[in-house]
N, CA, C and O atoms as a GROMACS GRO file, in nm:
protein
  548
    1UNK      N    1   0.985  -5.690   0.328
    1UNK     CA    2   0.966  -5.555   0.376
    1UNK      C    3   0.953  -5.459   0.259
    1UNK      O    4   1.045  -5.464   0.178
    2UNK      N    5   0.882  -5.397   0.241
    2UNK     CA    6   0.853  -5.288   0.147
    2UNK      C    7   0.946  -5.154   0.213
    2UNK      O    8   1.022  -5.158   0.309
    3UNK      N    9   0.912  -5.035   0.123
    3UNK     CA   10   1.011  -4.913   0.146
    3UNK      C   11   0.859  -4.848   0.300
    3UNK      O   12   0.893  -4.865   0.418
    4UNK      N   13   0.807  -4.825   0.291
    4UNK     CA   14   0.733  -4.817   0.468
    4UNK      C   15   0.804  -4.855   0.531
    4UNK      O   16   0.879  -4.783   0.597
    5UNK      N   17   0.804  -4.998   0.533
    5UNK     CA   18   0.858  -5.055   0.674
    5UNK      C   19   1.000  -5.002   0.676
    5UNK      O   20   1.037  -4.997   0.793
    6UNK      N   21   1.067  -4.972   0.617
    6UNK     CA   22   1.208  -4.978   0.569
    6UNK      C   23   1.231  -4.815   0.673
    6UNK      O   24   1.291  -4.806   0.780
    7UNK      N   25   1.171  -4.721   0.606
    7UNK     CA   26   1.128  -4.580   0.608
    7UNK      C   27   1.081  -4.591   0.784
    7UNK      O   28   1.144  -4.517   0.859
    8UNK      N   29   0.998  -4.659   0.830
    8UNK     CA   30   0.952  -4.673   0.929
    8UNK      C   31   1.049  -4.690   1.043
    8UNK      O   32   1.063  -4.620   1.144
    9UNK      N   33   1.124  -4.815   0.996
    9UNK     CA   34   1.244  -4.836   1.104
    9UNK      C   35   1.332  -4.756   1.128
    9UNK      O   36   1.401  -4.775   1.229
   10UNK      N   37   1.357  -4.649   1.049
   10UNK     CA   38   1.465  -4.562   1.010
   10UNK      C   39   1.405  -4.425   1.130
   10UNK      O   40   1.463  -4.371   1.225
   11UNK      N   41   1.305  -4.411   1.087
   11UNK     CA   42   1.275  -4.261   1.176
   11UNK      C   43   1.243  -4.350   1.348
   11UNK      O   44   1.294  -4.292   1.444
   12UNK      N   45   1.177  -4.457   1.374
   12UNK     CA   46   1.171  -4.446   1.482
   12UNK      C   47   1.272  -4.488   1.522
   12UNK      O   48   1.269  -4.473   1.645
   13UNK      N   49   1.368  -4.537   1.491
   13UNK     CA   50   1.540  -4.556   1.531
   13UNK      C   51   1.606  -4.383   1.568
   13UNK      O   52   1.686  -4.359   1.659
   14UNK      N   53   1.562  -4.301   1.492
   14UNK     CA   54   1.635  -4.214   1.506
   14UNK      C   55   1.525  -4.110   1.629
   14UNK      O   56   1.558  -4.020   1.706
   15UNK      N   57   1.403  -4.166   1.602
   15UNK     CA   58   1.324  -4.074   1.760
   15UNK      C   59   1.376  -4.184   1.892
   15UNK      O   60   1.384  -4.132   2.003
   16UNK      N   61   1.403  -4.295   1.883
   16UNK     CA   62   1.438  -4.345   1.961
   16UNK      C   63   1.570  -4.295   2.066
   16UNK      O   64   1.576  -4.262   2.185
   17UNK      N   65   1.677  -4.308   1.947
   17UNK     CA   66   1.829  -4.235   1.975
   17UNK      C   67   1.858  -4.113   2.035
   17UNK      O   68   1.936  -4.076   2.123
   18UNK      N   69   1.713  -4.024   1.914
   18UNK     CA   70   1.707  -3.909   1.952
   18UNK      C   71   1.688  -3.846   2.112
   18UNK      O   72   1.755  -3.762   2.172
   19UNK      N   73   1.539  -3.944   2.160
   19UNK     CA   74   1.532  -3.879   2.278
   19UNK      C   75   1.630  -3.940   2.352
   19UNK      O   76   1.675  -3.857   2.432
   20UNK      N   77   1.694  -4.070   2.365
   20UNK     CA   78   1.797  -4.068   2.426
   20UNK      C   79   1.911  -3.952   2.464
   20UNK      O   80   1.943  -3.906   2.574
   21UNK      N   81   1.957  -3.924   2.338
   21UNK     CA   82   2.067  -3.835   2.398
   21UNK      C   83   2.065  -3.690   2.435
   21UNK      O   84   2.150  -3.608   2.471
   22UNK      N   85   1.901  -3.691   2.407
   22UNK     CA   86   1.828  -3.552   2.424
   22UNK      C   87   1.827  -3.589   2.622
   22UNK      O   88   1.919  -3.542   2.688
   23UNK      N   89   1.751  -3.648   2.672
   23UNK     CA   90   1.735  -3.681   2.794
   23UNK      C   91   1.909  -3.694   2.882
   23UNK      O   92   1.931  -3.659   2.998
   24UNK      N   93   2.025  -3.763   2.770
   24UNK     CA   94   2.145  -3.759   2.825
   24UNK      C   95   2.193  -3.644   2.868
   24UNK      O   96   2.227  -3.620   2.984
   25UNK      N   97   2.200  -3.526   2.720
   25UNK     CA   98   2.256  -3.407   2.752
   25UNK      C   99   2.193  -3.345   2.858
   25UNK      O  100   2.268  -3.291   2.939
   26UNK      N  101   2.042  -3.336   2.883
   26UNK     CA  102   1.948  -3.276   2.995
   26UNK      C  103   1.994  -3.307   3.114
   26UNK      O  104   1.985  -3.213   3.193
   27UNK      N  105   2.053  -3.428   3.168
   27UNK     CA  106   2.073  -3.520   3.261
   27UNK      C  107   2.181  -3.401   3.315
   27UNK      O  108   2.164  -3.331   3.414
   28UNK      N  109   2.314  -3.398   3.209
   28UNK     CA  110   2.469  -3.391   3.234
   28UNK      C  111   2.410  -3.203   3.272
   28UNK      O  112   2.476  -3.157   3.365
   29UNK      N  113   2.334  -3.132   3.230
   29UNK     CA  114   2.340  -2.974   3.263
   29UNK      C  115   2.240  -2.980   3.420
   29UNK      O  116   2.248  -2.879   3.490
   30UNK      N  117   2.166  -3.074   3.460
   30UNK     CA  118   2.144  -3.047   3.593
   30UNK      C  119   2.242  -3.166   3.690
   30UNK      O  120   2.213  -3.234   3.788
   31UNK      N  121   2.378  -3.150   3.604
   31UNK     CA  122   2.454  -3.212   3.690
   31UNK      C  123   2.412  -3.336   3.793
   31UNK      O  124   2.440  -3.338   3.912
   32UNK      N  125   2.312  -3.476   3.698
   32UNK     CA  126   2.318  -3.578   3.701
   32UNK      C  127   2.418  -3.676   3.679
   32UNK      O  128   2.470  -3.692   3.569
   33UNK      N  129   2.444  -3.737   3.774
   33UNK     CA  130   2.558  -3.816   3.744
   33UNK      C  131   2.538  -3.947   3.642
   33UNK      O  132   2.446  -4.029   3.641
   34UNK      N  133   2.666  -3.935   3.552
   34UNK     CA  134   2.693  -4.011   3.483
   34UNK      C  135   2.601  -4.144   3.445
   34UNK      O  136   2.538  -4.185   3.347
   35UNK      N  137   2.633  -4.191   3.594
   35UNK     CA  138   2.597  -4.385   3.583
   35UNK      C  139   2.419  -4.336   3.570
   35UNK      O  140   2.347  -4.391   3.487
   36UNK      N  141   2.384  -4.267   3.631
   36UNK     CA  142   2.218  -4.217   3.618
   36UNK      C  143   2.203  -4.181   3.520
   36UNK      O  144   2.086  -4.188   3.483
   37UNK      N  145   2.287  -4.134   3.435
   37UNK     CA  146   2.207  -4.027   3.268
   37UNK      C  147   2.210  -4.158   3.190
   37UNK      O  148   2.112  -4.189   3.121
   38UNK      N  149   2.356  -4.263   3.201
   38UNK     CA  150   2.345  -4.377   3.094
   38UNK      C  151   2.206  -4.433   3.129
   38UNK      O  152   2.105  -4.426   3.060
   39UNK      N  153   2.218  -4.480   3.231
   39UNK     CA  154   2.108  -4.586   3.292
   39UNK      C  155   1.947  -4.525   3.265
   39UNK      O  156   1.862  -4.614   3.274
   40UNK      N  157   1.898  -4.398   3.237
   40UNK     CA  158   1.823  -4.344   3.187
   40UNK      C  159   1.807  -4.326   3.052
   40UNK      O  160   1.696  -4.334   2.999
   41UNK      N  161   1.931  -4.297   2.976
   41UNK     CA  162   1.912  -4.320   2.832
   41UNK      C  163   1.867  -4.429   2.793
   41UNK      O  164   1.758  -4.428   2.736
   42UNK      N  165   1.956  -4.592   2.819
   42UNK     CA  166   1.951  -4.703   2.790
   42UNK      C  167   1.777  -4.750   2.825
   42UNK      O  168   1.721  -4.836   2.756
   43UNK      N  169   1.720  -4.693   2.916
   43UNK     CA  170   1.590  -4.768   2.955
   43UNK      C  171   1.483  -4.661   2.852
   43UNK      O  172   1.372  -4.702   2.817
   44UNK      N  173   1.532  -4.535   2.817
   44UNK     CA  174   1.470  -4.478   2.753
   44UNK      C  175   1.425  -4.555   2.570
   44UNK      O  176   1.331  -4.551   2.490
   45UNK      N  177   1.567  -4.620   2.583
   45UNK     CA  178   1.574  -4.661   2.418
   45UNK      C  179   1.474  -4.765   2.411
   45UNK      O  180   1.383  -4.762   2.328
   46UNK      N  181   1.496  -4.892   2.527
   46UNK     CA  182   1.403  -5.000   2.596
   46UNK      C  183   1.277  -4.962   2.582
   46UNK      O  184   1.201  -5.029   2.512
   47UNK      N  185   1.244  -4.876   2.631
   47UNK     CA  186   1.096  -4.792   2.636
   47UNK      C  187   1.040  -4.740   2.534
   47UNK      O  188   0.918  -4.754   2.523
   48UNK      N  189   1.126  -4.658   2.422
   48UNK     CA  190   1.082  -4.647   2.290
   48UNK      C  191   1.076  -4.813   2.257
   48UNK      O  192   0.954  -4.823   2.251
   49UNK      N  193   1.105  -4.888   2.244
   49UNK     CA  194   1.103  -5.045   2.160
   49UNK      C  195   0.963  -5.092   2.203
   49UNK      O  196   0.889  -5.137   2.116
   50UNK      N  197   0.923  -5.084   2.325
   50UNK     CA  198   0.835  -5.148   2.388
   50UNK      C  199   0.746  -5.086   2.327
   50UNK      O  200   0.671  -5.155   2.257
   51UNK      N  201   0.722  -4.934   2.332
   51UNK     CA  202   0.576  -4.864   2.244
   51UNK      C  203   0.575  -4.865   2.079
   51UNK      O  204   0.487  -4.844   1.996
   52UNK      N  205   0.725  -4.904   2.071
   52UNK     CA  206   0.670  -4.956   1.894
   52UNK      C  207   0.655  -5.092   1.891
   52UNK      O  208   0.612  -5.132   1.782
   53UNK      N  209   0.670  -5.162   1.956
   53UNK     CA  210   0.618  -5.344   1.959
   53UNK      C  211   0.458  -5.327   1.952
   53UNK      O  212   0.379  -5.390   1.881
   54UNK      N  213   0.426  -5.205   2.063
   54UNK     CA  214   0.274  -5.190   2.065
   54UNK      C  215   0.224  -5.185   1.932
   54UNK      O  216   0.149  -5.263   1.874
   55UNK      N  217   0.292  -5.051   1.882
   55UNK     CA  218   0.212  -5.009   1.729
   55UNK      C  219   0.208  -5.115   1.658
   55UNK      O  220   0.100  -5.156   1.618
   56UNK      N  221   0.320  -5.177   1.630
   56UNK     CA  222   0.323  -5.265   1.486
   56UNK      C  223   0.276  -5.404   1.506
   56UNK      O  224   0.322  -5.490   1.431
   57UNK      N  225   0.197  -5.434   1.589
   57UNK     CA  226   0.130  -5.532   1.630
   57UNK      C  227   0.022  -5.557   1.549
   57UNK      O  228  -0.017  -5.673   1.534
   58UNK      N  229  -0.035  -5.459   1.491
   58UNK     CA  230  -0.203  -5.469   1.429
   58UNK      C  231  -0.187  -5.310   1.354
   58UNK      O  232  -0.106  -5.219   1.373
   59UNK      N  233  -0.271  -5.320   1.289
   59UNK     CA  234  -0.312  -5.223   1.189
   59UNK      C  235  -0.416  -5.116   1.298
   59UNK      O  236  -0.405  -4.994   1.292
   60UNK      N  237  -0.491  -5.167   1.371
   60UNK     CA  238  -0.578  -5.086   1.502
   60UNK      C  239  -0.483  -5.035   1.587
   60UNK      O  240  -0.375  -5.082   1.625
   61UNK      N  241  -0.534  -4.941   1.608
   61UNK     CA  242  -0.486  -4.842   1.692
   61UNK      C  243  -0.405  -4.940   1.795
   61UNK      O  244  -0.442  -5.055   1.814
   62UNK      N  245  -0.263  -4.869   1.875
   62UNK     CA  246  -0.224  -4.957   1.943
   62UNK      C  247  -0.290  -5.007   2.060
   62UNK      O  248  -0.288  -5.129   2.074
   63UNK      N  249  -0.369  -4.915   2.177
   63UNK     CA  250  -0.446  -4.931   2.233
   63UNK      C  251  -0.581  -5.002   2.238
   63UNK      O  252  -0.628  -5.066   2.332
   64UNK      N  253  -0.620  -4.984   2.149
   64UNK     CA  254  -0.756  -5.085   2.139
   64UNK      C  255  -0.830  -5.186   2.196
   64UNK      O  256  -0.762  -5.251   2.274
   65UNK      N  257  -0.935  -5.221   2.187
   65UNK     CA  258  -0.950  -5.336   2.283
   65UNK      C  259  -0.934  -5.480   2.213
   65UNK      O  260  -0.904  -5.584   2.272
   66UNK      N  261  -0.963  -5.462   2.055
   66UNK     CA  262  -0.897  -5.578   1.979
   66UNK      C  263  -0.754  -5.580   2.023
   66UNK      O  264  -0.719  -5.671   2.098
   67UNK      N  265  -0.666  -5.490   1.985
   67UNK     CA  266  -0.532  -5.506   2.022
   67UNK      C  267  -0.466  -5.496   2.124
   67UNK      O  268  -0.343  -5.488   2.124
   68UNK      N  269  -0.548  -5.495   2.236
   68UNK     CA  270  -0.500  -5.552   2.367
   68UNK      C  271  -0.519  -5.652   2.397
   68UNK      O  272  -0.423  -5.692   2.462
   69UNK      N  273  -0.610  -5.740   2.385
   69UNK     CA  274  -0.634  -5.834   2.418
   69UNK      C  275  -0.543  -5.964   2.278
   69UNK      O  276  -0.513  -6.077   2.317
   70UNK      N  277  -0.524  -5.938   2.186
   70UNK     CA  278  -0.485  -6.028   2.066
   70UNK      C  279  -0.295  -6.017   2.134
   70UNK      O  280  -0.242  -5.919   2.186
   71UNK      N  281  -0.229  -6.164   2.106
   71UNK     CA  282  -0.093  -6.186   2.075
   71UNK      C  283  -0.046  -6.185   2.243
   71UNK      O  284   0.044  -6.113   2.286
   72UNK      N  285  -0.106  -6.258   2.306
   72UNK     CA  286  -0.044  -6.305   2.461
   72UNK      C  287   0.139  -6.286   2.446
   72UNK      O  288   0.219  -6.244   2.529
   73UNK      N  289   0.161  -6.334   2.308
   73UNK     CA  290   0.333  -6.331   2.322
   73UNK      C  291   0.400  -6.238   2.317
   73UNK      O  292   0.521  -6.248   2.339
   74UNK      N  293   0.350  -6.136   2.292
   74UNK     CA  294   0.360  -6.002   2.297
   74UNK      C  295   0.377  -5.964   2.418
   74UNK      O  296   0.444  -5.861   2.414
   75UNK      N  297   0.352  -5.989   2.519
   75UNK     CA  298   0.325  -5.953   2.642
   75UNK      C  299   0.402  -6.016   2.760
   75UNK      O  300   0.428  -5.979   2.875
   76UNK      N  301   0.433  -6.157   2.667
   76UNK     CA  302   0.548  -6.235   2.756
   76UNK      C  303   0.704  -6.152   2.727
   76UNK      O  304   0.791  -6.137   2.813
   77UNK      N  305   0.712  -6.106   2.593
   77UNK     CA  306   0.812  -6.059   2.547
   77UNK      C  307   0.858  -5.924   2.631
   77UNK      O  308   0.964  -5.893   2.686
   78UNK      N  309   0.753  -5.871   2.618
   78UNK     CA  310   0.768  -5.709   2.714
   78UNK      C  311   0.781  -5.768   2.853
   78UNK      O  312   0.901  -5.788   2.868
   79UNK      N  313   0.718  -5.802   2.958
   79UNK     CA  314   0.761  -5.881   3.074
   79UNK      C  315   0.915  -5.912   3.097
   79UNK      O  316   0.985  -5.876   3.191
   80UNK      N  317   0.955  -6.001   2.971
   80UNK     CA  318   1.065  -6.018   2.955
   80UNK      C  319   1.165  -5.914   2.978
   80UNK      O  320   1.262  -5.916   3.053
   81UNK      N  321   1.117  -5.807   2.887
   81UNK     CA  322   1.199  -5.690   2.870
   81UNK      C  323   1.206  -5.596   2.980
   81UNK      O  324   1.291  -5.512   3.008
   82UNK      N  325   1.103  -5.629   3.033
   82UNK     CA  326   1.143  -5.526   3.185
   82UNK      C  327   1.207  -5.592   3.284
   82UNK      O  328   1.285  -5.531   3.358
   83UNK      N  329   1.181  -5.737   3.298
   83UNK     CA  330   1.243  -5.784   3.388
   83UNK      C  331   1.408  -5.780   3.365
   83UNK      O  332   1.478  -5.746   3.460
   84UNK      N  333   1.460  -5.809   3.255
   84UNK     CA  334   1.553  -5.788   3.220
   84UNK      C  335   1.628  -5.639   3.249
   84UNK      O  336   1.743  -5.642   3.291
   85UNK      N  337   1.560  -5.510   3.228
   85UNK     CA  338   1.587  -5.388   3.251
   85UNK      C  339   1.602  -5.350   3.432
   85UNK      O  340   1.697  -5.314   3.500
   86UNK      N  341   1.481  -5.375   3.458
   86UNK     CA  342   1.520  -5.434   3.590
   86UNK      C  343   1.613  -5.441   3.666
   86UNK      O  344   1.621  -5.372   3.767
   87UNK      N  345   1.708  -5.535   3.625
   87UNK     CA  346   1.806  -5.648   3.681
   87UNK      C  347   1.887  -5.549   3.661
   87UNK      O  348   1.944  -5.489   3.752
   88UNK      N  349   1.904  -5.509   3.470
   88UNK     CA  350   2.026  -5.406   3.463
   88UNK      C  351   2.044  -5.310   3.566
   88UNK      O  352   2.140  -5.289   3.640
   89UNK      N  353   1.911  -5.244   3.556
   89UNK     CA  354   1.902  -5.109   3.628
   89UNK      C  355   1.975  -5.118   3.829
   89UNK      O  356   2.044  -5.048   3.903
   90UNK      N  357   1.900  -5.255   3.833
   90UNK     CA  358   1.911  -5.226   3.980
   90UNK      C  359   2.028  -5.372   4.085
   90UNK      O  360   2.045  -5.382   4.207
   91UNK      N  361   2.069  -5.436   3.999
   91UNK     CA  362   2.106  -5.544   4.050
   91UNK      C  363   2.248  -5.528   4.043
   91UNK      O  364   2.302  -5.535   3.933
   92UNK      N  365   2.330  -5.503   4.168
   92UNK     CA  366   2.471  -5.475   4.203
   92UNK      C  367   2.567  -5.466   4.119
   92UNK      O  368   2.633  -5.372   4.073
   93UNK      N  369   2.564  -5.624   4.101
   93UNK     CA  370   2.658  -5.695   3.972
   93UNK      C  371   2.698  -5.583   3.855
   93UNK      O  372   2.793  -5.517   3.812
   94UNK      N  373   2.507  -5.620   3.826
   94UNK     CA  374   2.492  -5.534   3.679
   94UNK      C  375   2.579  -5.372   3.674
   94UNK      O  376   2.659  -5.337   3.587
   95UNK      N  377   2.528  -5.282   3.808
   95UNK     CA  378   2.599  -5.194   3.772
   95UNK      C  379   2.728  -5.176   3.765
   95UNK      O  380   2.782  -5.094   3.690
   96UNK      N  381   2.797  -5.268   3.857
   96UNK     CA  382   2.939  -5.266   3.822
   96UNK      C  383   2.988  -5.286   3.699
   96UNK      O  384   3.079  -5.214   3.658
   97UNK      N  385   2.931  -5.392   3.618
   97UNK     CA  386   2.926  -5.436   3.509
   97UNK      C  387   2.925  -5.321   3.411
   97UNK      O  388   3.032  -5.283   3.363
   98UNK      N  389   2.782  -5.249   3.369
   98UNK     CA  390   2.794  -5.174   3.283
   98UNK      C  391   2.819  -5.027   3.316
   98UNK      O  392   2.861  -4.948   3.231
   99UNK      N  393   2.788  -4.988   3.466
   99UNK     CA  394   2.824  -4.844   3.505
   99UNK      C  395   2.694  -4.817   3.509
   99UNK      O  396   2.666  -4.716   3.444
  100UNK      N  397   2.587  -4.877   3.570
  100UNK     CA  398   2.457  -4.837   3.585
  100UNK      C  399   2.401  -4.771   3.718
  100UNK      O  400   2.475  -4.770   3.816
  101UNK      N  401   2.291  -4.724   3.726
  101UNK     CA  402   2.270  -4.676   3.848
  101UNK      C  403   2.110  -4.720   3.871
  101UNK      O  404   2.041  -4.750   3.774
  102UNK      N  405   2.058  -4.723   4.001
  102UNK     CA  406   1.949  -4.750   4.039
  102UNK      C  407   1.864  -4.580   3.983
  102UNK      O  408   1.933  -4.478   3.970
  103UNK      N  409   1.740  -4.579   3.960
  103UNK     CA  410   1.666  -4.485   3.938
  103UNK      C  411   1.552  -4.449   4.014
  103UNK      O  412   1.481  -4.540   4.056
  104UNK      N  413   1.523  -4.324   4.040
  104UNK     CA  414   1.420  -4.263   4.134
  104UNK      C  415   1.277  -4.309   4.030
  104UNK      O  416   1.270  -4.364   3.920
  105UNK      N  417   1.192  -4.267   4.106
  105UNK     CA  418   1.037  -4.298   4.046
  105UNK      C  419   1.030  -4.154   3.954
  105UNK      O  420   0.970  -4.150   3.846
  106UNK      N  421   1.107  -4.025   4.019
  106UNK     CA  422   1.096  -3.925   3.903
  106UNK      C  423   1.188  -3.911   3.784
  106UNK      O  424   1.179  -3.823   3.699
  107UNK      N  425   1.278  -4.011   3.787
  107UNK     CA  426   1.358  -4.053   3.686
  107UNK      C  427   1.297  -4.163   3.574
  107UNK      O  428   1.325  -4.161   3.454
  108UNK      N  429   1.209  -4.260   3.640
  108UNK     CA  430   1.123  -4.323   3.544
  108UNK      C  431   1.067  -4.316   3.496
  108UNK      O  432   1.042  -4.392   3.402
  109UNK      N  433   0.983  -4.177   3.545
  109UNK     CA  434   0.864  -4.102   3.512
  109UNK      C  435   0.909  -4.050   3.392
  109UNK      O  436   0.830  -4.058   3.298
  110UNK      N  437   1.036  -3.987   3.368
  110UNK     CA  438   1.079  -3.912   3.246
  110UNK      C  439   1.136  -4.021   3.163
  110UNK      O  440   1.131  -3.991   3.044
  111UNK      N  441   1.178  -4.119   3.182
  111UNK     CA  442   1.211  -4.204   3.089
  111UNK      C  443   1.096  -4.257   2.993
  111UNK      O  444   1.092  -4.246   2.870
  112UNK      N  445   1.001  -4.321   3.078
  112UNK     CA  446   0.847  -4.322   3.004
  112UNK      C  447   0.820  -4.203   2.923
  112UNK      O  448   0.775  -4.220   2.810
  113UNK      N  449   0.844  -4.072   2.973
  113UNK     CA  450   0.742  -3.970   2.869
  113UNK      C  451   0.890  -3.923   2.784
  113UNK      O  452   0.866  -3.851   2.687
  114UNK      N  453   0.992  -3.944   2.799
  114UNK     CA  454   1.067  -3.933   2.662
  114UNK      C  455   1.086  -4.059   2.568
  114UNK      O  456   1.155  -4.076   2.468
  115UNK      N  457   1.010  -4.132   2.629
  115UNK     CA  458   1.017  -4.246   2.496
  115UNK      C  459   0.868  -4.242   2.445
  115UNK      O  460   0.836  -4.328   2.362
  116UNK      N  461   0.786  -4.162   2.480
  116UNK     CA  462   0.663  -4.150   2.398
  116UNK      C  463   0.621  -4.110   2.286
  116UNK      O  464   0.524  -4.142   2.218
  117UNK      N  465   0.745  -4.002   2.264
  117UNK     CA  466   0.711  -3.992   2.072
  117UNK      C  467   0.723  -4.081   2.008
  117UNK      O  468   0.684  -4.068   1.892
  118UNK      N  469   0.783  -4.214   2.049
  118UNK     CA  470   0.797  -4.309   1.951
  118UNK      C  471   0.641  -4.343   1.897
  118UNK      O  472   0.601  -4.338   1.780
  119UNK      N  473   0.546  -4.387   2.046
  119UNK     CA  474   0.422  -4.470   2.030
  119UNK      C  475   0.301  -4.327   1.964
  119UNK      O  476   0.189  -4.360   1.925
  120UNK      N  477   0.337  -4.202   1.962
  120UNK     CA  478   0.293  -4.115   1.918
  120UNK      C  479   0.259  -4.056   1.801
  120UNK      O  480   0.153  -4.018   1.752
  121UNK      N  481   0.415  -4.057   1.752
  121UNK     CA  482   0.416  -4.039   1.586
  121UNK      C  483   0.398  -4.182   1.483
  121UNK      O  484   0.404  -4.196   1.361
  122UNK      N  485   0.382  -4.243   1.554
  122UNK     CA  486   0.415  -4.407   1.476
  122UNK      C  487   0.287  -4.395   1.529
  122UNK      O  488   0.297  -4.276   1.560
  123UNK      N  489   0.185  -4.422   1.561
  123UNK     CA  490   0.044  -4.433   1.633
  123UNK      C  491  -0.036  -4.295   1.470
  123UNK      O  492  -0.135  -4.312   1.399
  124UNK      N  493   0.057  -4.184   1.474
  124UNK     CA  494   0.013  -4.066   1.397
  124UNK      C  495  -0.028  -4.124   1.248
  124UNK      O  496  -0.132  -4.125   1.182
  125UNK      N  497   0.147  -4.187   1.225
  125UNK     CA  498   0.132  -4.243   1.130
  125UNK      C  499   0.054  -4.313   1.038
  125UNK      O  500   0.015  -4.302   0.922
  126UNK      N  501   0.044  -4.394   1.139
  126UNK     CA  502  -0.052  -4.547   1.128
  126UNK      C  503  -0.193  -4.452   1.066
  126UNK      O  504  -0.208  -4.450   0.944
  127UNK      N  505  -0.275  -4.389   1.142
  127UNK     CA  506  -0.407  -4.333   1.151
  127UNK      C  507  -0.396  -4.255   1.014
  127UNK      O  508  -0.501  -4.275   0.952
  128UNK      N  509  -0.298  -4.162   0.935
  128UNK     CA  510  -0.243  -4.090   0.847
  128UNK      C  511  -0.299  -4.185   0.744
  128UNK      O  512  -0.411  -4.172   0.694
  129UNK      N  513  -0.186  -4.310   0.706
  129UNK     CA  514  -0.171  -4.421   0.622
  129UNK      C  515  -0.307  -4.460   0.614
  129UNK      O  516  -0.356  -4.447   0.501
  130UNK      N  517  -0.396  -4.514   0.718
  130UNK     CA  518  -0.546  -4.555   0.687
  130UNK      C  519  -0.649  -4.433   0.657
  130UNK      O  520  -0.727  -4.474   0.570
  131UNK      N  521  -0.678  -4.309   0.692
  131UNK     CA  522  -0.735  -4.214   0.639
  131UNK      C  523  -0.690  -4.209   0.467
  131UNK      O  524  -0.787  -4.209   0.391
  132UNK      N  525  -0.560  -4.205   0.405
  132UNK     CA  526  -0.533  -4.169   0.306
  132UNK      C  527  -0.535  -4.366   0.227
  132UNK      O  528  -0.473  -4.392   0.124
  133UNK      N  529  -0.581  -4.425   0.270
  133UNK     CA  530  -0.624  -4.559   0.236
  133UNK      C  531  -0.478  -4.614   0.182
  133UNK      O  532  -0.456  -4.627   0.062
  134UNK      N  533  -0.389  -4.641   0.273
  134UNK     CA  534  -0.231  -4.655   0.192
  134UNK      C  535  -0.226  -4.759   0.306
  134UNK      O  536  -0.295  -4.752   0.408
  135UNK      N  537  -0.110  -4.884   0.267
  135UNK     CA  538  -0.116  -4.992   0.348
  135UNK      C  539  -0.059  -4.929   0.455
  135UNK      O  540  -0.013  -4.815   0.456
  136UNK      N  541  -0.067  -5.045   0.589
  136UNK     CA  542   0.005  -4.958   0.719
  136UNK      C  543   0.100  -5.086   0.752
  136UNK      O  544   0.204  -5.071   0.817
  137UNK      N  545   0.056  -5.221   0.701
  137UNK     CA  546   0.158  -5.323   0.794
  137UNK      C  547   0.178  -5.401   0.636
  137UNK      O  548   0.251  -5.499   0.624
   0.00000   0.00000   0.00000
């Protein structure tokens, strides 16, 4: 790993965290309950991971049609990861377990668009690094 990658992991760890507890505190002032703000943070963090798996896949844009179609395992992995989130989110056990709660479709909706600065500024990045001809992976 060079100081990029190093540098790299560091800020989207902390946009990751960030919108987490940004979306937590938001949760707790319209007097969302608890087991719903965790269970929204936690899928939020999930959700940032998933759009930086995208980026750092290829040097092309994450979207692309090279880089959609390249690294099938990529795709088993994310599958994985939702199914898994899933289960947390909504499967009895689980919430007893961790204190989770089932989530509305307008609760997912915000979980997706607060984990989007991750695939945003890391997507920014990327495009930055190749304009100024500096490695990206």
């Amino acid at each position: 790993m060079n100081r990029h990658d190093v540098w790299q992991m560091i800020y989207v760890s902390l946009i990751i965290a960030g919108m987490a507890l940004i979306a937590f505190s938001i949760t707790e002032r319209f007097h969302i309950p608890f087991f719903v703000a965790s269970t929204m943070a936690v899928n939020i963090i999930i959700c940032g991971k998933i759009y930086y798996l995208f980026n750092i896949r290829a040097t092309a844009p994450a979207f692309s049609k090279r880089v959609i179609l390249s690294n099938k395992m990529a795709y088993v992995s994310i599958f994985a990861m939702i199914l898994l989130q899933l289960i947390f989110t909504y499967v009895p056990f689980m919430n007893g377990v961790f204190s989770t709660s089932g989530l509305s479709i307008t609760q997912w909706l915000i979980v997706v668009v607060a984990s989007l600065p991750v695939l945003l500024v890391s997507e920014s990045n990327k495009a930055w690094r190749k304009k100024h001809q500096l490695p990206i992976l």
